[in-house]
C-alpha positions in Angstrom: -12.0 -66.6 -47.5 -8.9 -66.8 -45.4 -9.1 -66.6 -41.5 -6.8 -64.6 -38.9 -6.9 -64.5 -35.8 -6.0 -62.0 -33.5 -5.0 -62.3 -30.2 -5.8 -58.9 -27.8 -7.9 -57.9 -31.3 -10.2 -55.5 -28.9 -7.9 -52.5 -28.2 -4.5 -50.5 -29.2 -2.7 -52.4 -32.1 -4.3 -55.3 -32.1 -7.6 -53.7 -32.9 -6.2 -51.7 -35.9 -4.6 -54.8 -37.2 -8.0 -56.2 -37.1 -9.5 -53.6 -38.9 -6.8 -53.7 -41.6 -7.0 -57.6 -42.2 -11.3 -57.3 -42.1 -10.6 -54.5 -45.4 -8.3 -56.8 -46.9 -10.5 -59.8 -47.0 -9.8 -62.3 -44.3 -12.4 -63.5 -41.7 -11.0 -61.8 -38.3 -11.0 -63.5 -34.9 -10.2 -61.5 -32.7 -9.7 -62.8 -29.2 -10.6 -61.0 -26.1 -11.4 -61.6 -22.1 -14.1 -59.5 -22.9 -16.7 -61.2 -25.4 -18.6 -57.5 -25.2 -15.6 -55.5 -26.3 -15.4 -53.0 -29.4 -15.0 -54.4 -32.6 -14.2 -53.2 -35.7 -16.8 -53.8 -38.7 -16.9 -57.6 -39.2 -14.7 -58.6 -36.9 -16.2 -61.7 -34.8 -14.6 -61.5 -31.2 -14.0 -65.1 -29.0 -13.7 -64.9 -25.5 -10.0 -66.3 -24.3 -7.7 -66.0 -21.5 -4.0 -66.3 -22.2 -2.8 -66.1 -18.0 -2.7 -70.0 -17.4 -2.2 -73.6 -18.9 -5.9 -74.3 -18.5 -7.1 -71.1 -19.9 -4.8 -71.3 -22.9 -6.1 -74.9 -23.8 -9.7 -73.7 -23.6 -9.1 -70.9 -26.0 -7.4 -73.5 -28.2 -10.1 -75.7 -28.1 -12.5 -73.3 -29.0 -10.0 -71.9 -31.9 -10.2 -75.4 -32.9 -13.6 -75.7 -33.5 -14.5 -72.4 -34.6 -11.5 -72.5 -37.2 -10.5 -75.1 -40.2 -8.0 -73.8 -40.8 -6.1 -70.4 -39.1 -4.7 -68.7 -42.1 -2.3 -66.2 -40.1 -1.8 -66.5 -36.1 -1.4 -63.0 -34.6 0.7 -62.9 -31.0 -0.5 -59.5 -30.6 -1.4 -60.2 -26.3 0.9 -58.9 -23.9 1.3 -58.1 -20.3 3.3 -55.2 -18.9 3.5 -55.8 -15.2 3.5 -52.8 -13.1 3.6 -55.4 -9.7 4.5 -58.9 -9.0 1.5 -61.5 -9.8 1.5 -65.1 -10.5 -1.4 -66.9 -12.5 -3.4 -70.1 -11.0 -0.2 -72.2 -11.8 2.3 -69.9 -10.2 3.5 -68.7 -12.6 4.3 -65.3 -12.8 2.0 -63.3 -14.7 4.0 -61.4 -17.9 6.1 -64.5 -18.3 2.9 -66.4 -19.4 1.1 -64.3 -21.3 3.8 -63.2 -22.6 5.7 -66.5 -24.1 3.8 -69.9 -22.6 0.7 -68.2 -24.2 2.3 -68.3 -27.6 4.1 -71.1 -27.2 1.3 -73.5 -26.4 -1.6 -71.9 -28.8 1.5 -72.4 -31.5 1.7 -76.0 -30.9 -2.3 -77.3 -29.9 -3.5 -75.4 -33.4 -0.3 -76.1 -35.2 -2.3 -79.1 -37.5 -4.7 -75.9 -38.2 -1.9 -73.2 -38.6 -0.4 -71.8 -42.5 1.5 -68.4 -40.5 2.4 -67.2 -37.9 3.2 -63.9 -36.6 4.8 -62.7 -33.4 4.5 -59.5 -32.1 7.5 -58.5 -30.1 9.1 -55.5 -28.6 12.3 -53.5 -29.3 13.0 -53.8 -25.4 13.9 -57.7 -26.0 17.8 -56.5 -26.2 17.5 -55.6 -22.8 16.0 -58.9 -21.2 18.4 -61.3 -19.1 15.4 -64.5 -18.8 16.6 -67.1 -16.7 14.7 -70.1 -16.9 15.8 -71.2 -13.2 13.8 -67.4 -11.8 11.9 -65.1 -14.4 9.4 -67.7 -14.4 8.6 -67.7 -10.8 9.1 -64.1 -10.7 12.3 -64.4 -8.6 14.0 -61.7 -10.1 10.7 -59.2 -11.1 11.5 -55.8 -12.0 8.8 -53.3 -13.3 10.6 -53.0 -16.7 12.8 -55.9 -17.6 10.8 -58.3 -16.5 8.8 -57.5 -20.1 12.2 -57.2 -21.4 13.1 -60.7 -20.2 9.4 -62.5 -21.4 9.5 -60.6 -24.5 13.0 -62.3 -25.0 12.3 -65.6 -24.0 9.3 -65.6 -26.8 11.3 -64.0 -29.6 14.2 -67.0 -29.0 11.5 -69.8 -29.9 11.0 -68.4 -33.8 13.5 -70.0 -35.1 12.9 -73.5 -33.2 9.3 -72.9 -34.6 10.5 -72.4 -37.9 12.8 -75.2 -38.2 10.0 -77.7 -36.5 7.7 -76.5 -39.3 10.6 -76.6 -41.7 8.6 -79.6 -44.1 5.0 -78.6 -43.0 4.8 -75.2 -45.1 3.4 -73.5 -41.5 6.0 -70.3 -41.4 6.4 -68.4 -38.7 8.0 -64.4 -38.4 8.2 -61.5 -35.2 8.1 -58.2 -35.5 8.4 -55.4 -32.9 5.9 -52.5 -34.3 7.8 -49.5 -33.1 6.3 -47.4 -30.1 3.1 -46.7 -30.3 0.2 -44.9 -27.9 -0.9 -47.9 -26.3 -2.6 -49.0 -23.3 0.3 -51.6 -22.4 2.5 -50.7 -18.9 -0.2 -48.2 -18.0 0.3 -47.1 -14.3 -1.5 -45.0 -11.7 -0.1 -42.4 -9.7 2.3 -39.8 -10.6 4.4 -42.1 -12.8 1.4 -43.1 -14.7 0.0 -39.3 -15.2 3.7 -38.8 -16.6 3.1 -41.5 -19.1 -0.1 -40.7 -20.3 1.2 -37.0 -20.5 4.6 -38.4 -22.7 1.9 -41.0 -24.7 0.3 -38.1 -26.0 3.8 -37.1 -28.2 3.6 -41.2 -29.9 2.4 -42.3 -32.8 -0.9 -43.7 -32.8 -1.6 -47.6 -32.5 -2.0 -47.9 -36.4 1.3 -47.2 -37.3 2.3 -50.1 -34.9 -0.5 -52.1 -37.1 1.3 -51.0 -40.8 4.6 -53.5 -39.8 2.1 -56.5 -38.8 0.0 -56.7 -41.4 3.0 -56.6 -44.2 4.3 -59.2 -42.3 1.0 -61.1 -42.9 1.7 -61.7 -46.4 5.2 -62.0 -46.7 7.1 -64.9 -47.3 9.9 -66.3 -45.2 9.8 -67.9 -41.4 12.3 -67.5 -38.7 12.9 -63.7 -39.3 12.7 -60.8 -37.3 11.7 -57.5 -38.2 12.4 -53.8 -36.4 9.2 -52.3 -38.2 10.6 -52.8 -42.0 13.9 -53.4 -41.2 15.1 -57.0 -40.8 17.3 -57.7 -38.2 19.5 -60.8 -36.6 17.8 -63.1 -34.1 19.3 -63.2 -30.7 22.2 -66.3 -31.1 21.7 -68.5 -27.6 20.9 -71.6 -28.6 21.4 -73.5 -25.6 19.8 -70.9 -23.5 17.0 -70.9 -26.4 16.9 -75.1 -26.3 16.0 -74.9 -22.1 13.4 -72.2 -22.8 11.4 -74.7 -25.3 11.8 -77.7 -22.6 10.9 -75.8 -19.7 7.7 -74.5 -21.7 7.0 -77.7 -23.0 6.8 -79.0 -19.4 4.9 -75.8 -17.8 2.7 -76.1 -20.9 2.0 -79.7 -21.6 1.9 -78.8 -25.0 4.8 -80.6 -27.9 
């Protein structure tokens, strides 16, 4: 039997992609802060935090033990930030989930990895990440800020997929379409707006449909508007910094 394992498996999307892979036959793992959190039928849950370098290696570590061999990797965790935090390292908040996450669970399981598959966001076009502030949060904003992080992730698919190149590990994003999701939530009048404008979206398993193709595909260093292939953004100094500075914010490569 072939194991996945979902990251933010507990809710939204990354439950129903759970409960798609479970019908089609893998072992699921889904990965969750919340070791009590709903499931879908046969879907084992392991406790992980993605917010910080120690965190991250923990859930590694237990990934590593749990899990020969990890079949397909789904990025499905994300952060929207409604207000500026910074995790245990000082790092602002998004920006690790968000792309240190991935980046370091990519590279301290990569001796257990086949696939990998990133789920981004549509919104990446409108990040501007600059490795000297987004990290630190010196140039927050309530919106491009996820814009920026979700940038800065999608940039490192094809340095993953030329690093893996003579392994056979592959590696793919896709950004699901808009969904009704949990993710950029807010309270107040703005947030009662959103819930109301939610309602009119699709439901998360149409986000789910894209993902799961993308499970079985074949091909790395490609990314994907729902079905629709599409050019990777073209920076590759800018892309080049990004992998050195995670690498050193990490510890991981």
């Amino acid at each position: 039997m072939q194991t996945a394992v979902v990251t933010g498996g507990n809710r939204g999307i990354g439950y129903e992609i759970c409960a798609a892979l479970a019908r089609d036959g893998y072992r699921v793992v889904a990965v969750s802060r919340n070791p009590n959190a709903p499931r879908p039928p046969g879907v084992e849950v392991v406790k992980g935090d993605l917010d910080s370098r120690k965190t991250v290696d923990g859930l590694a570590a237990v990934l590593s033990r749990t899990c020969s061999t990890i079949d397909v990797l789904v990025h499905n965790a994300a952060v929207w930030p409604t207000e500026l935090r910074f995790n245990e390292d000082g790092i602002e908040e998004s920006f690790a989930v968000n792309h240190l996450a991935p980046y370091q669970l990519n590279l301290s399981l990569e001796s257990q990895l086949r696939r990998v598959v990133q789920v981004s966001a549509g919104l990446y076009v409108r990040g501007r990440v600059d490795p000297a502030r987004t990290p630190w949060g010196k140039d927050f904003h309530r919106m491009r800020t996820y814009c920026d992080t979700k940038r800065a992730n999608l940039m490192l698919v094809p340095l993953f997929a030329r690093r893996w190149e003579s392994t056979g590990v592959t590696i793919d994003a896709v950004h699901p379409g808009v969904n009704r999701t949990g993710l950029g939530d807010r309270t107040g009048v703005q947030g009662t707006l959103l819930r109301a404008v939610k309602r009119l979206w699709p439901a998360p398993g149409n986000g789910a449909a894209p993902v799961v193709r993308l499970v079985s595909e074949t091909g790395t260093g490609r990314y994907f508007n729902m079905d629709k292939e599409e050019p990777l953004p073209a920076e590759p100094e800018l892309a080049h910094r990004l992998w050195e500075q995670a690498k050193e914010l990490t510890g991981a490569g």
